[in-house]
BAPATI-69958 format. One record per residue: x, y, z of N, C-alpha, C in turn; residue in three letters; residue number from 1. Coordinates in nm, 3 decimals, m for minus. Layout:
BAPATI-69958
[[X Y Z] [X Y Z] [X Y Z] Ala NUM] ...
This chain:
BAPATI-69958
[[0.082 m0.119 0.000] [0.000 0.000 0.000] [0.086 0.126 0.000] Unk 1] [[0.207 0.128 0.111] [0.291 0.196 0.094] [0.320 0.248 m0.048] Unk 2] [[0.413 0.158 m0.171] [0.454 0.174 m0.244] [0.345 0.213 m0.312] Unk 3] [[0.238 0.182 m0.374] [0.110 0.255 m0.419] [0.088 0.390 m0.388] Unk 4] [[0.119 0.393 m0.319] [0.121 0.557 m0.271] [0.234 0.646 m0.311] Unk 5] [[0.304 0.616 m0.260] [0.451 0.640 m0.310] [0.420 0.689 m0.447] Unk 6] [[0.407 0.576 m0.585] [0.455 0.591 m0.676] [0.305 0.696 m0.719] Unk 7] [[0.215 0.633 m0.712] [0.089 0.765 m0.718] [0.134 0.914 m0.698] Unk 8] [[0.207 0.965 m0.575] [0.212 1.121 m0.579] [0.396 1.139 m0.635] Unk 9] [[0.466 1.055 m0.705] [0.596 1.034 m0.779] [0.486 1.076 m0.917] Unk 10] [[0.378 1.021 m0.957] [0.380 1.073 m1.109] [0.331 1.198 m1.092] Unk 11] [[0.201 1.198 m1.028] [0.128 1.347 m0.993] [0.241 1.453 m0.974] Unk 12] [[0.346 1.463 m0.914] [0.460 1.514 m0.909] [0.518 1.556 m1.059] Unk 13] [[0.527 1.461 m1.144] [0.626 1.489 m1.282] [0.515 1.548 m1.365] Unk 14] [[0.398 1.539 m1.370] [0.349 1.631 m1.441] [0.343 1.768 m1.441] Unk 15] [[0.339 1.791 m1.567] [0.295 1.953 m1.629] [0.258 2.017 m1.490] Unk 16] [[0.265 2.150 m1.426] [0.197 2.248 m1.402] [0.079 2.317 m1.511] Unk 17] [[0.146 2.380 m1.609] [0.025 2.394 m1.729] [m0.080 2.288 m1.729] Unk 18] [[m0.072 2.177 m1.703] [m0.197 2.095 m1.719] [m0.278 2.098 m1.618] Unk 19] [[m0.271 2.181 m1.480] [m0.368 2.197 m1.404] [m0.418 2.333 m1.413] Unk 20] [[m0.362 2.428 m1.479] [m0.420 2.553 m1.500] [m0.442 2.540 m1.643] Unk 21] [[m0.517 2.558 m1.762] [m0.600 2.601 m1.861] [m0.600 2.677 m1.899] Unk 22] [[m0.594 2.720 m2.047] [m0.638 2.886 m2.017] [m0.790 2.916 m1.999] Unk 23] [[m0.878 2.784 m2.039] [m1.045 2.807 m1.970] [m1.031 2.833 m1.800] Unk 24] [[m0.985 2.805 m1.736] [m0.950 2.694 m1.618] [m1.037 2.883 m1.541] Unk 25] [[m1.124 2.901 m1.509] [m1.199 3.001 m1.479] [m1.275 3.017 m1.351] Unk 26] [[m1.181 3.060 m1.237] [m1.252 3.036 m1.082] [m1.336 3.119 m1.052] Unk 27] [[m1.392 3.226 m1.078] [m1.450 3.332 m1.099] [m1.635 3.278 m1.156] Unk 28] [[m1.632 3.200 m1.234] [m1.759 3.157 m1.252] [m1.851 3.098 m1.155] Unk 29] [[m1.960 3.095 m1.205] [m2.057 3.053 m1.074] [m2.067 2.928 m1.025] Unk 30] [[m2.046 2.861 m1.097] [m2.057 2.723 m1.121] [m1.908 2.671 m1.075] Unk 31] [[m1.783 2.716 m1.018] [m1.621 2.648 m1.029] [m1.612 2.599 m0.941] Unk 32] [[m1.713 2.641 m0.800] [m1.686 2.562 m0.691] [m1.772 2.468 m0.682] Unk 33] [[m1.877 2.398 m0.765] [m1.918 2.262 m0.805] [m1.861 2.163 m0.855] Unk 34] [[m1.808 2.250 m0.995] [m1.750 2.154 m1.073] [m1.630 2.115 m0.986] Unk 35] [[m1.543 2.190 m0.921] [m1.443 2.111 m0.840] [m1.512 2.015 m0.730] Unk 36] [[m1.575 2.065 m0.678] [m1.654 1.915 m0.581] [m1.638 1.819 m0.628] Unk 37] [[m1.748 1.824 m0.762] [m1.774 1.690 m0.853] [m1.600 1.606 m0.883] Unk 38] [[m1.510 1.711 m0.910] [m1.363 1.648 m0.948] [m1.306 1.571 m0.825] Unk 39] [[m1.364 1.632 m0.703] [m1.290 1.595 m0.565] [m1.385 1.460 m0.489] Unk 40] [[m1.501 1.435 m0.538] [m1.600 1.336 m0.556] [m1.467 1.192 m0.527] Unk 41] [[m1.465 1.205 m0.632] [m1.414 1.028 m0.645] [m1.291 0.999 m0.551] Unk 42] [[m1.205 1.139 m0.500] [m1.103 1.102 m0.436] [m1.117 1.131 m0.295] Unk 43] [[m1.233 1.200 m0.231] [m1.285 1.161 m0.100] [m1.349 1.022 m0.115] Unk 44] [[m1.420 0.969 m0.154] [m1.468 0.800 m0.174] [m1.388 0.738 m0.158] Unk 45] [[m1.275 0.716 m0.257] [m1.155 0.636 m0.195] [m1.092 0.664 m0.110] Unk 46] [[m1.102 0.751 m0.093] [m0.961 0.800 0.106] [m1.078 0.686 0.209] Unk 47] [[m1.206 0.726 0.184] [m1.320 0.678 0.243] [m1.303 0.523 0.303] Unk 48] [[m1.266 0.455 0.140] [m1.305 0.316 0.123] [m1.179 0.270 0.169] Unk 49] [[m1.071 0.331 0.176] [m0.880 0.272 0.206] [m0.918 0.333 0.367] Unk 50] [[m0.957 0.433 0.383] [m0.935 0.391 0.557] [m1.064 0.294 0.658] Unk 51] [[m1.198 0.297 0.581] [m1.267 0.167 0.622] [m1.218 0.062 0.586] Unk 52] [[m1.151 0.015 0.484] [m1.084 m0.126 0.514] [m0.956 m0.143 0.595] Unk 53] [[m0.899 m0.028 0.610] [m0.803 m0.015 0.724] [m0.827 m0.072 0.880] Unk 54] [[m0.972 m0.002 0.876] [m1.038 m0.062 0.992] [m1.042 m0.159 1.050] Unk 55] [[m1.174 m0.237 0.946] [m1.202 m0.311 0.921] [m1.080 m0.399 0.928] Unk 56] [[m1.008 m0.403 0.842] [m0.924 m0.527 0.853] [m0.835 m0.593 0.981] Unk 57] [[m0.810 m0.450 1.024] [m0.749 m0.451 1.196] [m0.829 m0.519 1.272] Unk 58] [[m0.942 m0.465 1.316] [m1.060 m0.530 1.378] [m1.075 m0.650 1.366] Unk 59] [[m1.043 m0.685 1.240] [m1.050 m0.889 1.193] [m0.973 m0.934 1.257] Unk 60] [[m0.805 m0.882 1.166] [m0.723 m0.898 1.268] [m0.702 m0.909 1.427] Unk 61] [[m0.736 m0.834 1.480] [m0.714 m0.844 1.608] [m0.837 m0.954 1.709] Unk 62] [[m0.970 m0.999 1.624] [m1.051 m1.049 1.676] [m0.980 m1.251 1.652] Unk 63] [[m0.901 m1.268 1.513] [m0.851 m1.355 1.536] [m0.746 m1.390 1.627] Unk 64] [[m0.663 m1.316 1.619] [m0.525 m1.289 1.710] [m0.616 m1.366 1.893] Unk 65] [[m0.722 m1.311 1.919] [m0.767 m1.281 2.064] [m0.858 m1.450 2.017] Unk 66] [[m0.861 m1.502 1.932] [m0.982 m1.605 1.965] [m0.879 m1.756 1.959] Unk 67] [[m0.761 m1.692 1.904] [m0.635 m1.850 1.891] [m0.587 m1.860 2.086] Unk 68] [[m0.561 m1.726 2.123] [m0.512 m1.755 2.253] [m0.619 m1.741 2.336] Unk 69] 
């Protein structure tokens, strides 16, 4: 998981600057602080879903760990 991570903000890193600014790229409109929600949508869900199975899996973990001894 580590390394997944790792190499995830290693590419986000080598990209363009120009490719996150546009020359549409327009914060001023009425609508910019939606459309960024909607963009930020899918990557609150997964932070979501990687720290409930974080949980979760501990919790397993530790309920087996406690039922062998």
């Amino acid at each position: 998981m580590k390394r997944t991570a790792s190499l995830f903000t290693l590419i986000i890193l080598m990209l363009a600057t120009p490719a996150f600014a546009h020359p549409g790229h327009d914060h001023s409109a009425a609508n910019s602080g939606l459309i960024h929600l909607l963009w930020l949508i899918p990557v609150i869900v997964a932070a979501v879903i990687v720290v409930f199975k974080e949980i979760t899996g501990s919790d397993a973990g530790t309920d087996k760990t406690n039922r062998r001894g």
